[in-house]
Z-matrix of the N, CA and C atoms (Angstrom, degrees):
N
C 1 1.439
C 2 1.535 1 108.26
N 3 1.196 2 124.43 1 147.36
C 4 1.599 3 135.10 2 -168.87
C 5 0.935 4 124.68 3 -71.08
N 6 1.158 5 170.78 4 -41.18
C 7 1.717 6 148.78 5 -30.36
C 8 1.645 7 107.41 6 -122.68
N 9 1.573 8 89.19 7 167.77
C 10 1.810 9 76.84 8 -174.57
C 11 1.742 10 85.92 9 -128.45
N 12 1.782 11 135.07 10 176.38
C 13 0.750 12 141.11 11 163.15
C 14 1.756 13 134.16 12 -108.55
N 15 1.391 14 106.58 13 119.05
C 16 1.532 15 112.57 14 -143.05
C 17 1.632 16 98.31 15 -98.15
N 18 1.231 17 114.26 16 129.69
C 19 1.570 18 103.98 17 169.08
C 20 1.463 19 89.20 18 -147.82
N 21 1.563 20 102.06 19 161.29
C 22 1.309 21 108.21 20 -177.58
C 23 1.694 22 104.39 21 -156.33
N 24 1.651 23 114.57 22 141.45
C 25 1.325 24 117.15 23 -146.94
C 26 1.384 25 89.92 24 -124.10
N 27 1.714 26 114.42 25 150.85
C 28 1.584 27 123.74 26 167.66
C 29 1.384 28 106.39 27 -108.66
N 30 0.744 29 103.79 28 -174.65
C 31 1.845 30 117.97 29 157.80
C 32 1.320 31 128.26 30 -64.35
N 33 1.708 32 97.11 31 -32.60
C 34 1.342 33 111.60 32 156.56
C 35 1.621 34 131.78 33 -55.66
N 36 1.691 35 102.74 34 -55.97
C 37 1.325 36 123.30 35 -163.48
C 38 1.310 37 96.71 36 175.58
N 39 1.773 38 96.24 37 -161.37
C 40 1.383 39 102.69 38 171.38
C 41 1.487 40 96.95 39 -110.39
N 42 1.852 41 94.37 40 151.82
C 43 1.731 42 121.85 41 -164.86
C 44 1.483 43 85.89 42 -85.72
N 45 1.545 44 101.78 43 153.14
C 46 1.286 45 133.09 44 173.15
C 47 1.105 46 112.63 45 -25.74
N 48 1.213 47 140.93 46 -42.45
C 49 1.564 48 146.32 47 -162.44
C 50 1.725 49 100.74 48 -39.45
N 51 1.487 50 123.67 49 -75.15
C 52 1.739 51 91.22 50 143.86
C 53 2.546 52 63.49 51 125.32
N 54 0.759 53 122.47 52 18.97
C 55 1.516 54 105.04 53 -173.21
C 56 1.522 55 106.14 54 59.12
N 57 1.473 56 116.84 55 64.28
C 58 1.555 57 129.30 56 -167.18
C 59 1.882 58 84.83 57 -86.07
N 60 1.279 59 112.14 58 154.27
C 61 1.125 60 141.36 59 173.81
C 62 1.789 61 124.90 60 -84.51
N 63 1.442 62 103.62 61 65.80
C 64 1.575 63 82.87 62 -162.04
C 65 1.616 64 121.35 63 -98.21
N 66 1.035 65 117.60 64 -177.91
C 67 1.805 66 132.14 65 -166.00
C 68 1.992 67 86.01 66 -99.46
N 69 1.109 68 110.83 67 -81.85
C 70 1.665 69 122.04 68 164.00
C 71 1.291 70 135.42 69 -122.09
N 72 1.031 71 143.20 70 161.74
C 73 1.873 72 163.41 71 -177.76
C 74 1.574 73 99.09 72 -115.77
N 75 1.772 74 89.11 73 140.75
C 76 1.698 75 89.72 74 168.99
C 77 1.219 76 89.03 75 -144.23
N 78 1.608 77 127.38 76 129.74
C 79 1.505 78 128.43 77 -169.48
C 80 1.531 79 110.92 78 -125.48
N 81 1.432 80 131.45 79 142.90
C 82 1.090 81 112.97 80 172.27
C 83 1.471 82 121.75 81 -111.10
N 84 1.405 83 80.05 82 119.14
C 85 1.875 84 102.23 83 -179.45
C 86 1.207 85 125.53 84 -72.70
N 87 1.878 86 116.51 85 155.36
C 88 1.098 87 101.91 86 -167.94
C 89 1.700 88 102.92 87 -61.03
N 90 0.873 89 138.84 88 -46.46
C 91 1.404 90 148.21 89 176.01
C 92 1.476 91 129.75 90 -52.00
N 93 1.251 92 111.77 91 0.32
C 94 1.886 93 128.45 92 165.62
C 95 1.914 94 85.66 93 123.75
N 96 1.761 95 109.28 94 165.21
C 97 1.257 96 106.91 95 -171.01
C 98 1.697 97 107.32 96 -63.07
N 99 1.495 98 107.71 97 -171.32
C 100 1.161 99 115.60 98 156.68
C 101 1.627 100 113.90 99 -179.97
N 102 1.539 101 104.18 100 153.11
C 103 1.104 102 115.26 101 -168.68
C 104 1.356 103 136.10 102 -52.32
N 105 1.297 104 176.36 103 -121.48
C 106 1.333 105 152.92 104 21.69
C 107 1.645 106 113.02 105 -87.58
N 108 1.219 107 116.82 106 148.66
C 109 1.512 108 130.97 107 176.69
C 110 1.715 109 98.92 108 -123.30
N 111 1.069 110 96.80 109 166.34
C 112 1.883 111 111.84 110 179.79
C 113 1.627 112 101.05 111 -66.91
N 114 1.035 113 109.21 112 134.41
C 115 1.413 114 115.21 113 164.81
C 116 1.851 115 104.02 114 99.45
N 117 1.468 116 110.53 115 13.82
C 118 1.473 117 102.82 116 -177.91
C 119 1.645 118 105.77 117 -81.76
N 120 1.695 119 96.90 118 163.57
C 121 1.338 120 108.81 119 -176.78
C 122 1.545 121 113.39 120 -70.94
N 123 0.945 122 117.57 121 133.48
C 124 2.088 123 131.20 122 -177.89
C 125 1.703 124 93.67 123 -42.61
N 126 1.140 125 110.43 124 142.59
C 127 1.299 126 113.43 125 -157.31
C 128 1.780 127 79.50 126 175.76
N 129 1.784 128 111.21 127 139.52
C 130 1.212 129 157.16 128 178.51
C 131 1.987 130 116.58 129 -112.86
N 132 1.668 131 121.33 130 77.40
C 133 1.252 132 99.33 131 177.31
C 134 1.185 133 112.81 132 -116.27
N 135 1.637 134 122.21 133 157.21
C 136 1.568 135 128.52 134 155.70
C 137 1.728 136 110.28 135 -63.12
N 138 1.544 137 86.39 136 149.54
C 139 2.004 138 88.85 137 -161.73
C 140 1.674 139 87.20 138 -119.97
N 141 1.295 140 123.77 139 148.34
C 142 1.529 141 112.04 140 157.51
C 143 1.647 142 103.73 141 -127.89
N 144 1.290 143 110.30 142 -158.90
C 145 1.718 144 103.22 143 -124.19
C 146 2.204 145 70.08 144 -75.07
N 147 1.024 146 94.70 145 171.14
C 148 1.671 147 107.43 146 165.82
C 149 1.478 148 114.45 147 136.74
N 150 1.321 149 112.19 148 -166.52
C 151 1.505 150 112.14 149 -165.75
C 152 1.303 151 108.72 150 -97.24
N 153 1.644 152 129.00 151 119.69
C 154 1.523 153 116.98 152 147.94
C 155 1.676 154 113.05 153 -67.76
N 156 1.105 155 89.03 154 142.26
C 157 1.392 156 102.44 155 178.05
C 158 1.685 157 111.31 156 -128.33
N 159 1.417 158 120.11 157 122.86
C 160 1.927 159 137.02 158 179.40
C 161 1.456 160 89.50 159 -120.97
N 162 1.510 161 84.04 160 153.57
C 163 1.763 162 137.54 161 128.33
C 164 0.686 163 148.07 162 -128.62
N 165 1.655 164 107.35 163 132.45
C 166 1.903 165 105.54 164 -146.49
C 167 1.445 166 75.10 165 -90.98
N 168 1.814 167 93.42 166 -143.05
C 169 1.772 168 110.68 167 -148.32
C 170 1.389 169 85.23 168 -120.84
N 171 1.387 170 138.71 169 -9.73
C 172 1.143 171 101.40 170 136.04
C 173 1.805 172 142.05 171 -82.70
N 174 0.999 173 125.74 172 30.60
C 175 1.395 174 142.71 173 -166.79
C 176 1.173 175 117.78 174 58.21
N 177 1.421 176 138.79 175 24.33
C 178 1.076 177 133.67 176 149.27
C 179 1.586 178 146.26 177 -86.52
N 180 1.151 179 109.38 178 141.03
C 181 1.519 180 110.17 179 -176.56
C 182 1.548 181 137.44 180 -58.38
N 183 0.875 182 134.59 181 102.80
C 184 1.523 183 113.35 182 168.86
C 185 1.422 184 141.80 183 -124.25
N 186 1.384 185 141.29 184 126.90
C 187 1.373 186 121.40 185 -171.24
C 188 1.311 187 117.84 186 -92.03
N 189 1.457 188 114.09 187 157.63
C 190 1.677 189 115.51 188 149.10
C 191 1.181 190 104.68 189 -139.23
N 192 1.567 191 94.05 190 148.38
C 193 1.944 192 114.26 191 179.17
C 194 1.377 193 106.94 192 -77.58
N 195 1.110 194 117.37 193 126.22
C 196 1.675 195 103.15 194 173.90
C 197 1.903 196 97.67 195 -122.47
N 198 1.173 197 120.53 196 -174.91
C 199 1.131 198 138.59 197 -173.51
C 200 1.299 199 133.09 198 -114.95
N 201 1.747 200 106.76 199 -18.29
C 202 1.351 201 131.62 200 -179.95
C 203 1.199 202 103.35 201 140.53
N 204 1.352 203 97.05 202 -161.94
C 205 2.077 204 115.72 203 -177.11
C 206 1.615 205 100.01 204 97.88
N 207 1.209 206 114.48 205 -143.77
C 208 1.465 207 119.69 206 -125.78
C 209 1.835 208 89.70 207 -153.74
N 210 1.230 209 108.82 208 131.60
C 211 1.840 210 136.33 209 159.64
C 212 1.109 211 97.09 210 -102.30
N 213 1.608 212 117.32 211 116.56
C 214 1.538 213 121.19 212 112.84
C 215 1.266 214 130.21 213 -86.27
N 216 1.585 215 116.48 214 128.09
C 217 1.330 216 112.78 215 -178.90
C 218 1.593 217 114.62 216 -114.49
């Protein structure tokens, strides 16, 4: 199985997510959500407020609320 490595940063720092191990990312863009899988092409997006949604490598789900900002993948 592929995996890609997910971290995600505040103003604070970086949030708990901890360099989680995931299977896929689902982010919501300014433009409606969208997916990422391991191995996607480098890509820069605007995020607005909504839920990311992973799965790590053990197959579980998890969300976080974010507020906006910016994916690099």
């Amino acid at each position: 199985m592929v995996m890609t490595l997910l971290s995600a940063m505040t103003r604070r720092g970086f949030l708990g997510v901890g360099g989680a191990l995931t299977v896929s990312v689902v982010l919501p863009g300014i433009e409606g959500y969208y997916g990422i899988l391991a191995g996607h092409a480098p890509a820069i997006s605007a995020l607005k407020p909504g839920l990311v949604e992973y799965v790590n490598s053990n197959n579980e789900r998890h969300v976080i609320a974010v507020s906006g900002g910016f994916a690099e993948v």
